[in-house]
C-alpha positions in Angstrom: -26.9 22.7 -57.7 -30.1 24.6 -57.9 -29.1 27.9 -59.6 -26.3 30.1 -60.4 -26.9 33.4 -58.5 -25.4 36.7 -59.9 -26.8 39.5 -57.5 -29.4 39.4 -54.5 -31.7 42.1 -56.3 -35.2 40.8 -56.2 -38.4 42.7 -57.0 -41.1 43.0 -54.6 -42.5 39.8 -55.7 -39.5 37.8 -55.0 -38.5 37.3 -58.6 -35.1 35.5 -58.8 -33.7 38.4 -61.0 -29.8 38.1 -62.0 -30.2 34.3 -61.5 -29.7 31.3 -63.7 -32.0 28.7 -62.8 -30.9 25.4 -63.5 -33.2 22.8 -64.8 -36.2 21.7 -67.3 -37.5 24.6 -68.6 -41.2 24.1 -68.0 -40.3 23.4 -64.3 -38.8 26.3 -63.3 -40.9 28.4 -65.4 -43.7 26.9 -63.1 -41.8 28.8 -60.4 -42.6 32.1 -61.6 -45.5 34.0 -60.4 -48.1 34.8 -63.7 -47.8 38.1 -65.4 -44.5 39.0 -63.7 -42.1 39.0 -66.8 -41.9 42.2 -69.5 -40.7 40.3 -72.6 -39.2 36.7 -73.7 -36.4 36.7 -76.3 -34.7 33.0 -77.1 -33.5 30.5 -79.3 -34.7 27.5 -78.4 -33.0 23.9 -79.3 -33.6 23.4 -83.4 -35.0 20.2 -84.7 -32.0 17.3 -84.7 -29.4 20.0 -85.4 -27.6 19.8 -82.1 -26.9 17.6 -79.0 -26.3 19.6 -75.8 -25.3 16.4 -74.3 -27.8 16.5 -71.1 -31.1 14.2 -70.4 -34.4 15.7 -71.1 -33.4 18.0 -73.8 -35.2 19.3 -76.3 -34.2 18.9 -80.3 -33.3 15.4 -80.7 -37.4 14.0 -80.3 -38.0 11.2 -83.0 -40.3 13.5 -85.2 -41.1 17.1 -85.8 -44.2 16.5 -84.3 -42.7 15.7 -80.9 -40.5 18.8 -81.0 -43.4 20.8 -81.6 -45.2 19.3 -78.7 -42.2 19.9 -76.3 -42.0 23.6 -77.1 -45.4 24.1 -76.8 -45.3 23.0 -73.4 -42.7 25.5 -72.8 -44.4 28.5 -74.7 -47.8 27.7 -72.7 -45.3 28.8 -69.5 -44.3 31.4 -71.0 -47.8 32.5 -71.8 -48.5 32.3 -68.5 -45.7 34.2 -67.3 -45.7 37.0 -69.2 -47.4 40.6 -68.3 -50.3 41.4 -70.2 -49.1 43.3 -73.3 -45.8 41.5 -72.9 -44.2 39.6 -76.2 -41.9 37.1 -77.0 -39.0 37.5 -79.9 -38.2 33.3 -80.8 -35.1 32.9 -82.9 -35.4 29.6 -84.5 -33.9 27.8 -87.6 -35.1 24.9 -90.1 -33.3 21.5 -90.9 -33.3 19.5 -93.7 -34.9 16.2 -93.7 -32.5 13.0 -93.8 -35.5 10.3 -93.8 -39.3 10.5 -93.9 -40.0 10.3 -90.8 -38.3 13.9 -89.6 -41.5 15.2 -91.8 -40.8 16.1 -94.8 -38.8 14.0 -98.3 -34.9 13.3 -98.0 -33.6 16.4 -98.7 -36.6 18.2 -98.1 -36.9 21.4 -95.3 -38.8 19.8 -92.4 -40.7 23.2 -92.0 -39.8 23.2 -88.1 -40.5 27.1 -87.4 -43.8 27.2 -89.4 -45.1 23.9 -87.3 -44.4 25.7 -84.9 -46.0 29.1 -85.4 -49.0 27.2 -86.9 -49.5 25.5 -83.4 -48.8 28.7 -81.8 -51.1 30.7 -83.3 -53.7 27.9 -82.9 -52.9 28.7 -78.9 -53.9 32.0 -78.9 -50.7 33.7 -79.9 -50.5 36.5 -82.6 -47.0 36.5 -84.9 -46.7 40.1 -85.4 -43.5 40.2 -87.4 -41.2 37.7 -89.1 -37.9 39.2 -89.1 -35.2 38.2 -91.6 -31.9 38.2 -89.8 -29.7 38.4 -92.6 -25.8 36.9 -91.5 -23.0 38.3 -93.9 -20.6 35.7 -92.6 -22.8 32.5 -93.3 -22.0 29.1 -92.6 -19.6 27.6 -95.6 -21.8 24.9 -97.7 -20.7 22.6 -99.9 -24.1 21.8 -101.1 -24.3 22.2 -105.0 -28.4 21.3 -105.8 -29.8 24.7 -103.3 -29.0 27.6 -102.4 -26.6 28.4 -99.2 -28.9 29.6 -95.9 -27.2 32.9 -95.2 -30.3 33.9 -93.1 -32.6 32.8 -90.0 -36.2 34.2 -88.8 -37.0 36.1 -85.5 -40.3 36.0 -84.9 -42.7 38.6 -82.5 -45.1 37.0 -80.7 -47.8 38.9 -78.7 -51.2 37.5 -76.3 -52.3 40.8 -76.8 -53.4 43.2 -79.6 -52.0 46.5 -77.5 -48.9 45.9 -76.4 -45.8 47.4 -75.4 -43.6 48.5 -78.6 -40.9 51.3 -78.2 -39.9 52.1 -81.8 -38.6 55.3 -81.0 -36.3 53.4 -79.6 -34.6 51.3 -82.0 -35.0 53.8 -84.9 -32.5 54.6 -87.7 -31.2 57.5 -89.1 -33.2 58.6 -92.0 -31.0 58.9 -95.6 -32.4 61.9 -96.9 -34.8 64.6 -94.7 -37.1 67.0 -97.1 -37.5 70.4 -96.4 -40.0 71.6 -98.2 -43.6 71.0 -98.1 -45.6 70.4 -101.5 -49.2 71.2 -102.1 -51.5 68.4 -100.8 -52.6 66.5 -104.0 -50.6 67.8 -106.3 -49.2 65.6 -108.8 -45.4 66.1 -107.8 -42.9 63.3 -106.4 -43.8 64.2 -103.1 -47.4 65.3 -103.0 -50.5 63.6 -101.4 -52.1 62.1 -104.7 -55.7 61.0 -103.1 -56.6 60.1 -99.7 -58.7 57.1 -101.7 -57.5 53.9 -101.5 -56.2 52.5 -104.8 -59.1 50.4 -107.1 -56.7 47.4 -106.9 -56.3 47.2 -102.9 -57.7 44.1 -101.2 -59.6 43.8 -98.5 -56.3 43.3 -96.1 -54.2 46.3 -98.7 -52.5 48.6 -96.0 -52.9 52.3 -96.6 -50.2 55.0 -97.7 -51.9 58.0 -95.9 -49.1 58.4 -92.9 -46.4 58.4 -95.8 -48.6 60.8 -98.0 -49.3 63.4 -95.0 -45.2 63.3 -94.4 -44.6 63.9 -97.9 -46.7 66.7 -98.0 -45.2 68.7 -94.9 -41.8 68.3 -96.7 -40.6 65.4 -94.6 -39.6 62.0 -95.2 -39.1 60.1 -92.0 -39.8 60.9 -88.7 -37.8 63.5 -86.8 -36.1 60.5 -85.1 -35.5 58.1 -87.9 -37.0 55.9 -89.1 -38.4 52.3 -88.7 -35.5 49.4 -88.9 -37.7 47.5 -90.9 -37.5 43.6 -90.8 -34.7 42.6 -92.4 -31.4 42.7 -89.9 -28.0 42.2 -91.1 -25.8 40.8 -88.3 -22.9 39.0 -88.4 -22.6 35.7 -86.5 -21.4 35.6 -82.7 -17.5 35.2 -82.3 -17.7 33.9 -79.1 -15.3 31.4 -78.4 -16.4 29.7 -75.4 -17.4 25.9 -75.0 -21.2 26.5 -75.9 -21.5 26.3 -79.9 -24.8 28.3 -80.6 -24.4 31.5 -79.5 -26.5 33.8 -81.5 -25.1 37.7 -81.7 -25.7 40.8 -79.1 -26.8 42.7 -81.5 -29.7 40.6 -82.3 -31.0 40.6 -78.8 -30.6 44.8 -78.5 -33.6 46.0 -80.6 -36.1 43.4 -78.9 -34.6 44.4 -75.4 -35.1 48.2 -76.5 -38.2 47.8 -77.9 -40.7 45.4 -75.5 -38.5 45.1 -72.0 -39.7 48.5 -70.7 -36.9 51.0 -69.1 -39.0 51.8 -66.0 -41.7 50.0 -64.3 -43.8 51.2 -61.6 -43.2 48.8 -58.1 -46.6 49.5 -57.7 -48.9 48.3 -60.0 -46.5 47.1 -62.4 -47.6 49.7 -65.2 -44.4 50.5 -67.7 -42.7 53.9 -68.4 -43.6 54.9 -71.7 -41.8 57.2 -73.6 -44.1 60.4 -75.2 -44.4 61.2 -78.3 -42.9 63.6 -80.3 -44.7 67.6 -79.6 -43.0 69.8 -81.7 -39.4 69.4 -84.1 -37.3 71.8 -84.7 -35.2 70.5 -87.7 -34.0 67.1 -86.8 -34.5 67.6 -83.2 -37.2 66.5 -82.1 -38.6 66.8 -78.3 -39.6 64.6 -76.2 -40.9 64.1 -72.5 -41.8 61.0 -69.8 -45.4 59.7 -70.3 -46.4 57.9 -67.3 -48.8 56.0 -65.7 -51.6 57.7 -63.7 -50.9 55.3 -60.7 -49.5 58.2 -58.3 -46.0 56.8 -58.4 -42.6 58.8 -57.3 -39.2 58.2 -59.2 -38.1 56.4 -56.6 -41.1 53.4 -57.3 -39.6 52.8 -60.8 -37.6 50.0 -61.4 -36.5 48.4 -64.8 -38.3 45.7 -66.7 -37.6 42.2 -66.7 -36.4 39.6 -69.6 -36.4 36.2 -69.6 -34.9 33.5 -71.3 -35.9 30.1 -70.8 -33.1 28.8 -72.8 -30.4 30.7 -71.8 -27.1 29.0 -73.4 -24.2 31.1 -73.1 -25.9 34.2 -71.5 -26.3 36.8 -74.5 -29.2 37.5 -73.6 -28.6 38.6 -69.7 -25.3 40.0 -71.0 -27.4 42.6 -73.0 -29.9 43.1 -70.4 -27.0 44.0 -68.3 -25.6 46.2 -70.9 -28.8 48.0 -71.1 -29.8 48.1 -67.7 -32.9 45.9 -67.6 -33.2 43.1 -65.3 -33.0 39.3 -66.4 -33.9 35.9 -65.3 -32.6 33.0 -67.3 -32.5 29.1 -67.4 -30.8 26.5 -68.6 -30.7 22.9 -68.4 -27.7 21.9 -69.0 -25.4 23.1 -65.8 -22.1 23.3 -67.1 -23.4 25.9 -70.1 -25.0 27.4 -66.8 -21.4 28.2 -65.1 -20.5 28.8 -68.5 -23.4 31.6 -68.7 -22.3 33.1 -65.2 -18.8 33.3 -66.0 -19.4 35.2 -69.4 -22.1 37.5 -67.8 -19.9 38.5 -64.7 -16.7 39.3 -66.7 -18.8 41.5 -68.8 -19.8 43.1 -65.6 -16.2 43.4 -64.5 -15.7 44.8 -68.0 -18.2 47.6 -68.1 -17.3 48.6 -64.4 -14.0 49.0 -65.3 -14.5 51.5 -68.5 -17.2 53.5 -66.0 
């Protein structure tokens, strides 16, 4: 069994889109044409946490070290893979150390995901947000010397300093909207103070001035909303099939939204961006379709591509699905494979059914 096929769409390039491909991850990501992929999201096997019961898989290496090493072999695929200005969102948790040689004291956190982001960024990536995904339905623990771990990191990793990044996209209603502008510098709640940067900044200090010039026209937040910020509060999955680490749709929706464009042009590959806003008129804000000068017709455009190269119990081409973004994934295991294709096509049944 080579692959689990869920459609016969293919891009130009032949990209097995819809498709589970069924194997080691670094050889079937050697399949894949270079630059071909929009965005990455996964959660790859954690450090001795689980045993997916199938040769050649990753998580249960004799030291943190080797764990490291086999990721890295995957990433440097995925590297490869992805467009320029694509990114990857890598969901992955610590472990506690049992003996010294997982890495760290008994006890101790083996420091798994910053091992690995060390080595990444040694490799040319860039971590451009740690996000805090915050579960309010943790795991029970009946540890009584720490605190419980109610929370996990997703990290966003770019190649590239410009990148794709749709935050209009996952924005969040604003609390509170002014509506009345202050004078500029004024010593009020809301007015622009100085457009100097404070004595005690440091040399990497960010700067206040896009707050300060929102204040000052009587706004608070953008006429959209405002930025989700990093921390996420998302229950667990309740998923109830025979795969046991299943992470939650709704932390795979904001990357999807955000870095795997809507649109892409069949012909050079350049993504559908979304313009910016021109005028408001309240809340209402107006938007239009910012394109690439590549000459293009609607009928070019096609949607971007996600991959996951550790695809488990298919959340992630279940949301792609969802969203309407194409997907490739693969997994090594084959029966969490059929698994995968059984959840993603009743899904499909599903959502037909309600249209």
């Amino acid at each position: 069994m080579n692959n689990k096929k869920l459609s016969n769409e293919h891009n130009t390039m032949g990209l097995p889109t819809g498709q589970i491909l069924v194997g080691d991850a670094v050889t079937r990501l050697r399949e894949l044409p270079a630059g071909s992929v929009d965005t990455v999201v996964t959660s790859p096997p954690y450090f001795m946490l689980r045993n997916y019961g199938v040769d050649g898989q990753i998580g249960l290496e004799g030291t943190v070290e080797d764990w490291v090493q086999a990721l890295l072999a995957v990433l440097r695929e995925v590297a490869r893979v992805l467009k320029p200005g694509g990114s990857l969102w890598l969901n992955i948790g610590d472990t506690y150390a049992r003996h010294e040689r997982h890495g760290a004291l008994p006890k101790g956190l083996v420091l798994a995901p910053e091992r690995l982001l060390l080595a990444l960024i040694s490799e040319g990536w860039m971590v451009r947000n740690k996000v805090v995904w915050a579960k309010p339905n943790p795991m029970p623990a009946s540890v009584q010397d720490r605190l419980s771990t109610t929370w996990e990191p997703l990290y966003l990793l770019t190649r590239d300093r410009r990148y794709l990044f749709d935050l209009d996209a996952i924005r969040v209603p604003a609390r509170s909207q002014l509506n009345h502008p202050t004078t500029a510098g004024s010593g009020t709640k809301y007015g622009m103070r100085s457009k100097a940067r404070p004595h005690w900044s440091g040399p990497l200090a960010g700067s206040n001035s896009g707050l300060e010039q929102m204040k000052a026209r009587g706004v608070s937040s953008h006429p959209l909303g405002k930025n989700p910020g990093d921390v996420w509060t998302i229950a667990t999955a309740a998923y109830r099939g025979a795969h046991f680490a299943t992470f939650p749709e709704a932390l795979v929706e904001r990357p999807l939204l955000a870095t795997c464009p809507e649109r892409v042009c069949q012909g050079c590959g350049a993504a559908w961006r979304r313009a910016r806003v021109v005028r408001s008129l309240g809340s209402l804000a107006v938007l239009g379709a910012l394109r690439k000068s590549c000459g293009c017709v609607d009928r070019a455009w096609q949607s971007g591509i996600v991959l996951d190269p550790f695809m488990g119990a298919g959340t992630v081409g279940v949301v792609a699905e969802r969203l309407h973004r194409r997907w490739i994934g693969i997994e090594l295991n084959p029966d969490f494979a059929q698994l995968a294709t059984r959840r993603i096509r009743a899904v499909n049944s599903e959502n037909q059914a309600a249209a």
